[in-house]
C-alpha positions in Angstrom: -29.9 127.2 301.1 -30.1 128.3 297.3 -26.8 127.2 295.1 -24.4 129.5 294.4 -25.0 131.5 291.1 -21.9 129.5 289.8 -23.7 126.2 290.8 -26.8 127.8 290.0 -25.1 128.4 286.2 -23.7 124.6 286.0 -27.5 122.9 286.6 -28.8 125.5 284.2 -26.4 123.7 281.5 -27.1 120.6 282.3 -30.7 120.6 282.7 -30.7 122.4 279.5 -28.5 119.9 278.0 -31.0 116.8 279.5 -33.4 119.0 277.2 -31.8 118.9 274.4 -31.2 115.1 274.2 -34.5 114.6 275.3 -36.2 116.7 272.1 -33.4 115.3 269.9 -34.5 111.8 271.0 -38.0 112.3 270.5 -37.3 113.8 267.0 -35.2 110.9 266.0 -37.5 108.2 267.2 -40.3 110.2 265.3 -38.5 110.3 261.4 -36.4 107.3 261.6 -37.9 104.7 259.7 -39.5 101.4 260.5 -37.1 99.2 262.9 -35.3 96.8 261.2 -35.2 92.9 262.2 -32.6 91.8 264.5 -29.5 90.1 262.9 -30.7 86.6 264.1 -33.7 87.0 261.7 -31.8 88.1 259.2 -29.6 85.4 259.2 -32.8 83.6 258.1 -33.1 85.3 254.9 -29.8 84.5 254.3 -30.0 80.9 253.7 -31.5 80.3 250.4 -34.3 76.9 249.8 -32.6 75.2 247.5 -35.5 74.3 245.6 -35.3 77.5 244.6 -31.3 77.5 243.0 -31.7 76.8 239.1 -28.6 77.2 238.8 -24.7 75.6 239.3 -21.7 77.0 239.3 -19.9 75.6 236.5 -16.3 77.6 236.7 -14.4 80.2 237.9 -12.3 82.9 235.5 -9.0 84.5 237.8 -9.2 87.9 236.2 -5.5 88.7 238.5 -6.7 92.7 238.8 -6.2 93.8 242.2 -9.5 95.6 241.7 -11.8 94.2 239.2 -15.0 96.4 238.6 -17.1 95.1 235.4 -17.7 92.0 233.0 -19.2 92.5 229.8 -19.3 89.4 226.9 -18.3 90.2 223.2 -18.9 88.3 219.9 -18.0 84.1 220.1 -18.6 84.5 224.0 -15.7 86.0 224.6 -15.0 87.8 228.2 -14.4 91.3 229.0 -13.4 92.1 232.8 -12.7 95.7 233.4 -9.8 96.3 236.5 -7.0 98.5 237.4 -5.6 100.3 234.5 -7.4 98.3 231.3 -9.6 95.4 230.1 -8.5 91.9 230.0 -10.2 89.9 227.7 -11.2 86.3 227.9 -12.7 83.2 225.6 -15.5 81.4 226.4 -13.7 78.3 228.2 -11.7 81.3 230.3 -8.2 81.5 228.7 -6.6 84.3 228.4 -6.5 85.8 224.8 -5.5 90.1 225.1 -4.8 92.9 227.8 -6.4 96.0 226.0 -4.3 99.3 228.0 -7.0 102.0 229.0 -6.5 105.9 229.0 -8.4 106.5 232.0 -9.4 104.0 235.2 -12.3 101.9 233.2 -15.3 101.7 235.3 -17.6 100.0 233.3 -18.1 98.5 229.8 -19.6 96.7 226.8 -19.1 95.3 223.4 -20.7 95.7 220.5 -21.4 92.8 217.7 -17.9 94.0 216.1 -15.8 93.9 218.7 -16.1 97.5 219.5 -15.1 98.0 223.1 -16.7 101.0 224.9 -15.0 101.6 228.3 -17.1 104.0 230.7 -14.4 106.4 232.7 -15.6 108.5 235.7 -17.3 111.2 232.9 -17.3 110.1 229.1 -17.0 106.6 227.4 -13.5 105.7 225.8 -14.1 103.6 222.4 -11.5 100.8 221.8 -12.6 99.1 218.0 -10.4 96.1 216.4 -8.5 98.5 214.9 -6.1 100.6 216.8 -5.5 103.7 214.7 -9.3 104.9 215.3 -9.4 104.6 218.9 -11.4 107.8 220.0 -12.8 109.4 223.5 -16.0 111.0 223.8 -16.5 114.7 225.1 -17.3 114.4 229.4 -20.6 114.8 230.5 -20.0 117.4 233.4 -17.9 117.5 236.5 -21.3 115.5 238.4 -20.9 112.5 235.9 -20.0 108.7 237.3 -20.6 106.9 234.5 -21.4 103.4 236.1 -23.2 101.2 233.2 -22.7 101.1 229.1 -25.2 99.1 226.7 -24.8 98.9 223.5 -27.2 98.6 220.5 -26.6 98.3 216.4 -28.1 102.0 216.5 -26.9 103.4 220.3 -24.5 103.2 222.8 -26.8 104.1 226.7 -25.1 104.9 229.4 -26.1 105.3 232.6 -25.1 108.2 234.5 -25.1 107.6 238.2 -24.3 111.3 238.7 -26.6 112.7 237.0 -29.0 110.5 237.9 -30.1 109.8 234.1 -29.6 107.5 231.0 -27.6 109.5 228.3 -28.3 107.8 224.5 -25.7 108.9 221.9 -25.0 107.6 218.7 -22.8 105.7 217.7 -19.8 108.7 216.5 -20.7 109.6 220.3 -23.0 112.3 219.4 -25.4 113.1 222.6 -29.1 112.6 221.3 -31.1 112.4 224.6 -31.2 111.9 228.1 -33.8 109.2 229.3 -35.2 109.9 233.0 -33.9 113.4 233.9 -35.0 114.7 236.6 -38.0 117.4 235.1 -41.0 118.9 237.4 -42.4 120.4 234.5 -42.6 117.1 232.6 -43.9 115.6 236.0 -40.4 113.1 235.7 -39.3 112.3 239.2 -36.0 111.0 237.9 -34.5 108.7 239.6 -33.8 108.0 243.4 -29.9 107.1 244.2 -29.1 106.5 247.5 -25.4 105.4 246.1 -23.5 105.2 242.7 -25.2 102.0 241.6 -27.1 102.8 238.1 -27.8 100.0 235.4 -29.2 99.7 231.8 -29.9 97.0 229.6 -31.8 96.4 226.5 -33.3 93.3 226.5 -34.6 91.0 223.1 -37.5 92.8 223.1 -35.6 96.1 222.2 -36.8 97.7 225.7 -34.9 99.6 228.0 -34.0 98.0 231.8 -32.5 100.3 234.5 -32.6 99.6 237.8 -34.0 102.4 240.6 -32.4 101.2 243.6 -33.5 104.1 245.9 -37.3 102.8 244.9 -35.9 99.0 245.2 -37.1 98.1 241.6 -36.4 97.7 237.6 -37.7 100.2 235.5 -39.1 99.5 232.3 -38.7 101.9 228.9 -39.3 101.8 225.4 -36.7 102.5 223.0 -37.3 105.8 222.7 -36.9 106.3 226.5 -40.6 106.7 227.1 -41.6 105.2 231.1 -43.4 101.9 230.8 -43.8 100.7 234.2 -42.0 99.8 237.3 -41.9 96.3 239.2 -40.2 95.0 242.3 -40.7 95.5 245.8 -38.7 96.1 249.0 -37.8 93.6 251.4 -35.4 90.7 252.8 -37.5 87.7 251.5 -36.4 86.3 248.2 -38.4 87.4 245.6 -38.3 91.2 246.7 -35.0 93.3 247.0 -33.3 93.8 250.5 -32.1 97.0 251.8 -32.1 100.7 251.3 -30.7 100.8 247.7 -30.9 97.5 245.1 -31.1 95.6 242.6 -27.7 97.1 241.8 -27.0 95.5 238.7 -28.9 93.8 236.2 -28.6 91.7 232.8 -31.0 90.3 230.5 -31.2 86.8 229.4 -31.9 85.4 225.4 -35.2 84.5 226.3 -35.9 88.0 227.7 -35.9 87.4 231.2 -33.5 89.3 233.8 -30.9 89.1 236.4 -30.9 91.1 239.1 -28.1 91.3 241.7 -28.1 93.0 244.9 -25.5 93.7 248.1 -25.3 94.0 251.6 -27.0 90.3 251.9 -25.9 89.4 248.3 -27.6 87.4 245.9 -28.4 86.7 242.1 -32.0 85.8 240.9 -33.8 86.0 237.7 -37.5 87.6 236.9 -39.6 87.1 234.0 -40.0 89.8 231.8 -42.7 91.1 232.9 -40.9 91.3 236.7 -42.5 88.3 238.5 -39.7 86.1 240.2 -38.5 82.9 239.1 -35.5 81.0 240.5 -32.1 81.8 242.2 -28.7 82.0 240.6 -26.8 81.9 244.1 -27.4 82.9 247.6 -26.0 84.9 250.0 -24.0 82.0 250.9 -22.2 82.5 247.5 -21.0 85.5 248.9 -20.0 85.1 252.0 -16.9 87.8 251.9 -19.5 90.2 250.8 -22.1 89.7 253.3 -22.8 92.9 255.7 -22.4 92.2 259.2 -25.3 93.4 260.4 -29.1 94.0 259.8 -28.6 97.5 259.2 -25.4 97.8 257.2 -25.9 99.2 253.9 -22.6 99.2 252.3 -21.4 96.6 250.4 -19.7 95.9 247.0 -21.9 95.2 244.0 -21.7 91.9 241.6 -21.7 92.6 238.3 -24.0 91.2 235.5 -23.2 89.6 232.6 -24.9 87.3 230.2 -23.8 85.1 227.3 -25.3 83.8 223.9 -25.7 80.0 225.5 -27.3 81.7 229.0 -24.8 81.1 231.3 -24.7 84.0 234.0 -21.5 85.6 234.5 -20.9 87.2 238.0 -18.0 89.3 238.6 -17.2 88.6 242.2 -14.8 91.9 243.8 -14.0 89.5 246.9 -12.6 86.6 245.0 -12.1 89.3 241.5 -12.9 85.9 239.7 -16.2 85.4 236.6 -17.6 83.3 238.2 -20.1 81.4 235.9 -23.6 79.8 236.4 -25.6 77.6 234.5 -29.1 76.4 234.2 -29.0 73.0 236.1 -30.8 71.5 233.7 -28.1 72.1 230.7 -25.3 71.3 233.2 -27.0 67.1 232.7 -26.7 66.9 228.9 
């Protein structure tokens, strides 16, 4: 006996539904990318040799921000920590010396051999020098801006521009004078992939530019007139590459040119030669336990800010804890 056209209506939906989930199912298995290792062998990854650790943590700073989003180090050593509402500054043995009150929510910053303070709001760079009276705030950089990296130079101040998706270089009156890595077709620039607001730049003692491309899971090289040297790094969990969909995250560079890399999601600080092969751990994952995804395909994550000082000691600005926390070579830790 055929169903009634009612009946007849209802399996028409929900063989056409069946349908639908099965294309979409096909579809998805077909452009996902390649699976992902179970947690358990993640959990591998996350346990660092300790042959490879160089380094000790020698001290903790309490910044007391409830949200503490950048380090940066000055002239003598000093300590810069960027949180809440200004920039809280530091000496080198962690006591406390000045608050300096910001106009905007500082979201990044450096110093400069004077004691120039530039503070990176959401769109333009905020300029705090020793001297009160000539405090000054740069013009924005568009609506798109997130300004999420400052370095400083005796000739330039870069900032990287997460937005954007580029490295801006202005003088030192804040004076735009190019834009390193914009996105250009007819230039054949691919600019740079972003998966999340996580954009770097250093200039290390060779006078060339570092930015990390965390969509391509590598540090891109530059000279200092923002020309594209190379690229190194590659993806994956083991411990000389970088894990994940979107790291390094941050990066600093060392006296003796090499650099720092940090990454999140299964965080951890190394160092690189300068010419990008690994060399040793700062701290593992198990550093950063509070920070740690919770599973193999979690991709969020807060990142650990970079910092370096004159002596070498890595500074790591850890959001769980909001503490410096600071890392020294072992082998300087026995004299």
């Amino acid at each position: 006996m055929p169903p009634s056209k009612p009946a007849a209506v209802l399996i028409g939906v929900v063989v056409a539904l069946a349908a639908a989930v099965a294309a979409y199912t096909v579809v998805s298995t077909n452009v996902r990318g390649p699976e992902r290792p179970p947690t358990s062998d993640m959990d591998e990854f996350a346990k660092t040799d300790p042959s490879l650790l160089k380094y000790a943590e020698t001290q903790q700073v309490r910044t007391r921000f409830k949200e503490a989003r950048a380090v940066a180090v000055g002239p003598s050593d000093r300590i810069y920590v960027a949180g809440d509402d200004r920039v809280r500054v530091f000496d080198s043995t962690g006591r406390h010396v000045r608050d300096i009150a910001t106009s905007s929510v500082p979201r990044c910053l450096a110093v400069a051999k004077d004691g120039t303070v530039y503070v990176g709001a959401m769109d333009r760079v905020e300029v705090y020098p020793i001297d009160p009276a000539r405090r000054s705030s740069w013009d924005s950089a568009g609506d798109k801006a997130i300004f999420t990296s400052i370095a400083v130079t005796e000739e330039h101040v870069l900032v990287a521009d997460a937005g954007n998706r580029e490295i801006l270089r202005y003088d030192p009156a804040g004076k735009l004078i190019e834009r390193i890595r914009k996105k250009d077709p007819t230039r054949d620039i691919d600019g740079v992939m972003m998966p999340s607001a996580h954009f770097d730049v250093v200039v290390g003692v060779d006078g060339l530019i570092r930015a990390n491309d965390p969509g391509r899971l590598c540090v891109d090289v530059y000279t200092s007139q923002g020309e594209l040297l190379e690229s190194w790094g590659k993806g994956g969990p083991e411990i000389d590459r970088f894990i994940g969909c979107c790291n390094p995250v941050r990066i600093a560079a060392l006296p003796d040119g090499s650099i720092v890399t940090s990454e999140k999601g299964f965080p951890r600080v190394k160092v690189y030669t300068r010419e990008g092969r690994f060399n040793c751990v700062v701290a593992g994952t198990e550093s950063f336990v509070a920070l740690r995804c919770p599973t193999a395909g979690c991709t969020s994550g807060n990142a650990l800010d970079l910092a370096v000082d004159s002596r070498g000691r890595v500074l790591v600005l850890d959001p769980a804890t909001r503490q410096v926390r600071i890392f020294v070579r072992k082998t300087e830790t026995k004299r």
